[in-house]
C-alpha positions in Angstrom: 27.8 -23.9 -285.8 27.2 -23.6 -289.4 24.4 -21.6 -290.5 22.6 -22.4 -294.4 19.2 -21.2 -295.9 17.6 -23.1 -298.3 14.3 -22.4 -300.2 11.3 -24.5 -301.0 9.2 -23.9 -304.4 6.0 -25.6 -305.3 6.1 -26.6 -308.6 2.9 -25.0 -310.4 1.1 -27.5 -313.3 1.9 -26.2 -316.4 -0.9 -25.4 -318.9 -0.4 -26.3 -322.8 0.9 -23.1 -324.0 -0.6 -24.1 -327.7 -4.2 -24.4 -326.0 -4.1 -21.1 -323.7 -1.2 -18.5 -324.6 -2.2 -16.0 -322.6 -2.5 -18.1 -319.6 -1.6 -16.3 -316.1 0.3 -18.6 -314.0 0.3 -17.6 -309.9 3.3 -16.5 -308.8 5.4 -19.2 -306.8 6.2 -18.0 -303.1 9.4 -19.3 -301.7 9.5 -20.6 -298.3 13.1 -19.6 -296.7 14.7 -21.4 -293.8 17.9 -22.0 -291.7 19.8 -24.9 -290.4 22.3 -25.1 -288.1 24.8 -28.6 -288.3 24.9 -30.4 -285.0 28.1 -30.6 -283.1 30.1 -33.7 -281.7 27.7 -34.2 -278.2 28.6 -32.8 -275.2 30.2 -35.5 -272.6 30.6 -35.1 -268.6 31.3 -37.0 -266.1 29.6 -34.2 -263.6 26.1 -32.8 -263.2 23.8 -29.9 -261.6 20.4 -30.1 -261.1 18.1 -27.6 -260.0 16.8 -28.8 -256.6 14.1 -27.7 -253.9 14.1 -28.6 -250.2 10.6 -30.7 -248.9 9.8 -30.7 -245.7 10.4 -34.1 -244.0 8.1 -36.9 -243.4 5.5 -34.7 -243.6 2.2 -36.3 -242.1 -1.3 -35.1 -242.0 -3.5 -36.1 -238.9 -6.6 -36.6 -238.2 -9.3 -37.8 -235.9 -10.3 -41.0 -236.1 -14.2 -39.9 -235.2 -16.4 -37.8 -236.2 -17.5 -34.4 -233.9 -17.0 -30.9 -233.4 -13.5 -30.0 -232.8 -13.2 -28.5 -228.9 -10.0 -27.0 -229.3 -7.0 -27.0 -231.5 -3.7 -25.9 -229.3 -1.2 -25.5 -231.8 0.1 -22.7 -234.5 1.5 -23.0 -237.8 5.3 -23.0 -237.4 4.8 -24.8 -233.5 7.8 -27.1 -232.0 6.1 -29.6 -230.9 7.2 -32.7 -229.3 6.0 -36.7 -228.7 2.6 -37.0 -227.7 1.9 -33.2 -227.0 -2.1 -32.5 -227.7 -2.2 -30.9 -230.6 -6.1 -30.6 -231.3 -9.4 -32.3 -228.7 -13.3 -32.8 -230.0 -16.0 -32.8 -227.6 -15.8 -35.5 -225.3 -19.3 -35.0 -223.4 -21.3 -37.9 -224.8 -18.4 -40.0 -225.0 -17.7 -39.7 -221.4 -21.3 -39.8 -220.8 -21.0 -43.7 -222.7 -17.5 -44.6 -220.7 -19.8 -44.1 -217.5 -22.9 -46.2 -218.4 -19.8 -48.7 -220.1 -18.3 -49.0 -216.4 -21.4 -49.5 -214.3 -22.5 -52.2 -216.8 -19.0 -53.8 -216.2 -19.6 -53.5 -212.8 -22.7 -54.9 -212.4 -21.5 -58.1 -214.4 -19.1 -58.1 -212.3 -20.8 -58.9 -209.2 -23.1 -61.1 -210.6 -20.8 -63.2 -212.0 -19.2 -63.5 -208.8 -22.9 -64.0 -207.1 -23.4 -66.9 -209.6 -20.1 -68.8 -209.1 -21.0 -69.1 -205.5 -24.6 -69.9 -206.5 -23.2 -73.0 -208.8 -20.9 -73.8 -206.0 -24.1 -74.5 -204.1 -26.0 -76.2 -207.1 -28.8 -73.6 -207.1 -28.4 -72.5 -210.3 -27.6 -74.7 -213.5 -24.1 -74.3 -215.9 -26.0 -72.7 -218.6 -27.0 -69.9 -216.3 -23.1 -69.6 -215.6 -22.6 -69.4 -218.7 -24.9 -66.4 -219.6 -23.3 -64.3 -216.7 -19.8 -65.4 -217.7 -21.0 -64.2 -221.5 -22.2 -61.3 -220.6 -19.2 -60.4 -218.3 -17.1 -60.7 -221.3 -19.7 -58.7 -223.5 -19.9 -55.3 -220.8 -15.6 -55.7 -220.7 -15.3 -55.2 -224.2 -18.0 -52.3 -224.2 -16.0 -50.7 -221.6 -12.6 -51.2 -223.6 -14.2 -49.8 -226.4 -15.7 -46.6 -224.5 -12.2 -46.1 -223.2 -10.6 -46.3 -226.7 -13.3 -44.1 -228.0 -12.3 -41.4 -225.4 -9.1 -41.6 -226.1 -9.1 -40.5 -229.7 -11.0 -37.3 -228.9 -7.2 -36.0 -228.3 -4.9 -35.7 -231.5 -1.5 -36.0 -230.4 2.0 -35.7 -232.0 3.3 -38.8 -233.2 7.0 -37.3 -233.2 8.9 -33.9 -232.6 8.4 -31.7 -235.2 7.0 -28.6 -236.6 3.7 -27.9 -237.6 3.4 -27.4 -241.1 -0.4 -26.5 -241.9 -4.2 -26.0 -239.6 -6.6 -26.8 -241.1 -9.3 -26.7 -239.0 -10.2 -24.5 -236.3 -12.4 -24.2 -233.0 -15.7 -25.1 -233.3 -15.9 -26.7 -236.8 -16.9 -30.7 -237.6 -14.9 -33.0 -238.8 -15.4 -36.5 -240.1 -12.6 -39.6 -239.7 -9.4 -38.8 -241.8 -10.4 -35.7 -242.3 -7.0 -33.5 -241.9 -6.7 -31.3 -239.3 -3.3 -30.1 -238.7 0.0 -31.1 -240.4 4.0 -32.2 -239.0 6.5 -32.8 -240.4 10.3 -33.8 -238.9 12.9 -30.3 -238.7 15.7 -32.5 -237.7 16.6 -33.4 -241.0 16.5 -32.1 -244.3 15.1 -33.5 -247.5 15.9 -32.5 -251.3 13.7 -33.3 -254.1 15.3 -33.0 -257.8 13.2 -33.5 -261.1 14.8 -35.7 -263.5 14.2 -37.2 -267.3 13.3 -40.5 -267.8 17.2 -40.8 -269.7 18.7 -40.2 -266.0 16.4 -42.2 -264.1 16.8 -44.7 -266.3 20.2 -45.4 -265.5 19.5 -45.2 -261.8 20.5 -48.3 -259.5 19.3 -48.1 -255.9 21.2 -50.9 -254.9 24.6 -49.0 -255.4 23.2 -45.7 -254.0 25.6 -46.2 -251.1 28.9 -47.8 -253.0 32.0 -46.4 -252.0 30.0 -43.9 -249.5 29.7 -41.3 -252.5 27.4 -38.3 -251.1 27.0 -35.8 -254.1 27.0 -32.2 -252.8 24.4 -29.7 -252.5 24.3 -26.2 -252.3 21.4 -24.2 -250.6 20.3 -20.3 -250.9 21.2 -18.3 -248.8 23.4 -20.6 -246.5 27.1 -20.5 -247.8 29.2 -24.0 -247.6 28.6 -26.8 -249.3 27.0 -30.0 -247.8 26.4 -33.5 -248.7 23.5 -35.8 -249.5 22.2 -39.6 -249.1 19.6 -41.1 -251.5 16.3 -41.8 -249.9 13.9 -42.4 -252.4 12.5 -42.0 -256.0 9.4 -42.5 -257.8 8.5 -44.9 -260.8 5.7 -42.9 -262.2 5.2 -39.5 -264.3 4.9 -36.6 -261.6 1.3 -35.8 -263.3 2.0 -31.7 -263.1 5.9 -31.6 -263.8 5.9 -34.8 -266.2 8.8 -35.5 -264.8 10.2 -38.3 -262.3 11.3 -37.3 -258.9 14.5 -38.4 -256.8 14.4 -37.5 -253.0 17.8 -36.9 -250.8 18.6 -36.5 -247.2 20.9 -34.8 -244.7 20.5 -33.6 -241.3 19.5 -30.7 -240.7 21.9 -27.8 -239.9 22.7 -24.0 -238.3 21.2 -21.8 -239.8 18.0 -24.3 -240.4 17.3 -25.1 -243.8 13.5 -24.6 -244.3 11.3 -26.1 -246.4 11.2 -24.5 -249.8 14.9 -23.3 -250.2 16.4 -23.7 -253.4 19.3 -25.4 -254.4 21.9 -27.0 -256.8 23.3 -30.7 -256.1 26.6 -31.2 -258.0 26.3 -35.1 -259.1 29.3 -37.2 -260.3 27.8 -39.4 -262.7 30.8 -42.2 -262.5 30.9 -42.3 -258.8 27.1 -42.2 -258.3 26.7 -45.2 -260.7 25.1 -43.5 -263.5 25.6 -42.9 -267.1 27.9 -40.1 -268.2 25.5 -37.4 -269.1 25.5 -37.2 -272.8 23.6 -34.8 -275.0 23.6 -32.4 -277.8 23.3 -28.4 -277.8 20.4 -27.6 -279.8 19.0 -23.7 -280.3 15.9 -23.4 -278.5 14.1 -22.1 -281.7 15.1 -25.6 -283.4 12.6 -27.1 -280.9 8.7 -27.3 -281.7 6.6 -28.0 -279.2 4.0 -31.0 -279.3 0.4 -31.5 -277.9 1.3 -33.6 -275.1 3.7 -32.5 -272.2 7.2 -33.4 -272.6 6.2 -33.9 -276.0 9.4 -32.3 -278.6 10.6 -32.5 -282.5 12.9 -30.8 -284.7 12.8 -30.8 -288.1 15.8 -32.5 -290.1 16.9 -31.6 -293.7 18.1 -35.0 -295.5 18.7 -35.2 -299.0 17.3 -31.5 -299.6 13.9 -33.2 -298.2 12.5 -31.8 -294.4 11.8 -34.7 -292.3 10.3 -34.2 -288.6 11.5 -36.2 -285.7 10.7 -36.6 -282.1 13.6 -35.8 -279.7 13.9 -36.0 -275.8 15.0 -32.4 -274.0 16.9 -33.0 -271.0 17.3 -29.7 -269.9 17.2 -26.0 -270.9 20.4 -23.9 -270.4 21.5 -20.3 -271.6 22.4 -21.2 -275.3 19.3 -23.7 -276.1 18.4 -27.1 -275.0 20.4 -30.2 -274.2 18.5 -33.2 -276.4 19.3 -36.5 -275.4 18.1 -38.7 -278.0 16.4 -38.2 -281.7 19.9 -36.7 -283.1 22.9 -37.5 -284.1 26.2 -35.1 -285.0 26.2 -34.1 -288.2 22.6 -33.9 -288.7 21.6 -30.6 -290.3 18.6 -29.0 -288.5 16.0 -26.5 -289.8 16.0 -23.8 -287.5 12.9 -21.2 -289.1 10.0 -21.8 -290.7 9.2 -25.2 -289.1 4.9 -24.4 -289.1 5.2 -23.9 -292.9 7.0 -27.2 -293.4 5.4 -30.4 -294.2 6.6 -34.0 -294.3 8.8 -34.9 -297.2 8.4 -31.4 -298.7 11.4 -30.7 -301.2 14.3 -28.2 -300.3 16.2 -26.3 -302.9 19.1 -24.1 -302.6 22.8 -23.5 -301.7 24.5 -22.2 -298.8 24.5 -18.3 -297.9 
C-alpha cells in the first residue's frame, strides 16, 4: 500500500494592489490528507461467516379463548412430548354450557323420535316434522360446539420439544392468541448467518442440494467439525441488522447444541453455486459513514480533484473492511481529512 499526502489551498481574491497597498490578505490554511492506492482485489473460492444457532421451529401457543389461566404445568427449559398439557383456563362455565348443550340434545332427541311415530300415525303434519328434525340438528351442533369449546381450555404440545419461554402464569387472563408459553424442536439444530445483498444475490435455491455439497460448521465450545443443509432465507432487509438472513440445518448432536452458540460455517463458493467472493481491502478509516444503515463512501482523488462515492462493505476483518463494489484497483483513496473535504474541491501536492 502506497501512502501520499497532498494539500488543498483556497485560492484568496486578490485585491488591486494600486487601489489598497497596504491590504492584509487572510492567511490561507492548508488542508493535508493521505491516500492509500487500492490493490489488485482479493479472490477466493472459500468463505467464513460468523454464524449463531436458532432454536428450531420455534412456536408460540396460545389459547384460542379468552379466561383466566387455571394452571400452567410446564418450566422453561421442560422436555415435553406430543399432546402433553402444557397450560388449562378455567373450565367451570364451560362445563356448565356442555351440560345444558347435552340435555338440549337430549330432549330433541326424544321428540324427534316421539314425532316420527306421531307422523307415522298422521296426527301430526310434515311441517311439524320438520321443526323437530330442525331443531334436532340445531341442539347437535350446540353440543359439538360446547364440546370443542371445552376442549381448548387445555394447551397442549403440538410436538416434542423444549420449552423455550412462559409467559403467563397462574391466575392471569388471557385473550385468543395471546402467547402463553413457547416450543421449539431440540432434535435438530438450526444456523442463522447474516449476509450482504452481493452474496445473496448470487444465491440459487434450486442448486442448494447439487452434488450433495454440505458446507461445514464449527460451534463453541463443541470440538469437530459438522455439516449443514440449506433450509431457508429471507427476501427482505432484516429491519435491525440491515442485512438478509440465510438459515441451515443439521441434527442435533452429543453434547446438545443450544440455542445461542456461536459459530463459523466454512462455505465453498464454487461447490455451493455462488460467486467467488471478490472484494477489495480498504483501511477502516477510508470508510465514512452515511445517515442510513448500511449506508458507506470513500472519498476518491482523480485528477488532483476529491470525488466522494458510495461503496458496499461486505465485511469487517482485522486490517479494514472488504468493499465489494464502488472501487476499482488502482484508485487512489483519501484516507484523512474526509469531513473537511467537499465535492470537486482541488488537491495540490506531490508525494511524501
Amino acid at each position: 500500500m502506497k501512502l501520499f499526502k497532498y494539500s488543498a489551498v483556497a485560492l484568496a481574491a486578490m485585491s488591486l494592489m494600486a487601489c489598497k497597498p497596504q491590504a492584509e490578505h487572510r492567511p490561507v490554511v492548508d488542508i493535508k490528507v493521505e491516500t492509500f492506492v487500492v490493490a489488485p482485489a482479493i479472490e477466493k473460492q472459500s468463505r467464513t461467516f460468523n454464524a449463531q444457532t436458532v432454536a428450531a421451529e420455534l412456536t408460540p401457543l396460545a389459547f384460542r379463548l379468552d379466561g383466566e389461566i387455571s394452571s400452567v404445568s410446564v418450566q422453561e427449559g421442560e422436555r415435553v412430548i406430543k399432546g402433553q398439557t402444557l397450560a388449562t383456563l378455567d373450565d367451570s362455565r364451560l362445563k356448565q354450557s356442555l351440560a345444558d348443550a347435552e340435555a338440549r340434545y337430549r330432549l330433541a332427541s326424544k321428540q324427534l323420535k316421539r314425532g316420527k311415530e306421531l307422523r307415522g300415525n298422521n296426527m301430526i303434519s310434515a311441517a311439524e316434522l320438520d321443526e323437530l328434525s330442525a331443531n334436532y340438528k340445531l341442539t347437535t351442533a350446540n353440543l359439538e360446539s360446547a364440546k370443542a369449546r371445552l376442549k381448548y381450555t387445555r394447551l397442549k404440545a403440538p410436538f416434542d420439544g423444549v420449552i423455550s419461554a412462559v409467559d403467563k402464569k397462574k391466575f392471569e387472563n388471557v385473550t385468543p392468541g395471546e402467547t402463553v408459553v413457547s416450543i421449539y424442536q431440540d432434535d435438530k439444530v438450526y444456523v442463522k448467518i447474516e449476509v450482504s445483498d452481493s452474496v445473496l444475490a448470487t444465491l440459487n435455491p434450486q442448486n442448494r442440494s447439487q452434488d450433495g455439497y454440505q458446507p461445514d460448521v464449527e460451534f463453541s465450545g463443541h470440538g469437530g467439525d459438522f455439516q449443514l443443509s440449506y433450509l431457508e432465507h429471507t427476501s427482505e432487509l432484516s429491519p435491525e441488522t440491515q442485512t438478509y438472513e440465510i438459515w441451515m440445518a443439521m441434527p442435533q448432536v452429543k453434547p446438545r447444541v443450544l440455542p445461542g452458540t456461536s459459530a463459523r460455517v466454512l462455505v465453498d463458493m464454487a461447490e455451493a453455486g455462488l460467486a467467488t467472493y471478490r472484494g477489495f481491502q480498504v483501511p477502516m478509516q477510508a470508510i465514512e459513514s452515511g445517515r442510513e444503515p448500511q449506508e458507506f463512501y470513500v472519498w476518491k482523488l482523480e485528477n488532483n480533484l476529491a470525488k466522494r462515492y458510495p461503496v458496499a462493505v461486505d465485511q469487517i476483518n482485522s486490517r479494514g473492511a472488504i468493499v465489494v463494489s464502488g472501487i476499482e484497483a488502482g484508485d487512489i483513496i483519501i484516507t484523512t481529512n474526509q469531513r473537511r473535504l467537499k465535492q470537486d474541491m482541488e488537491l495540490t501536492g506531490a508525494a511524501k
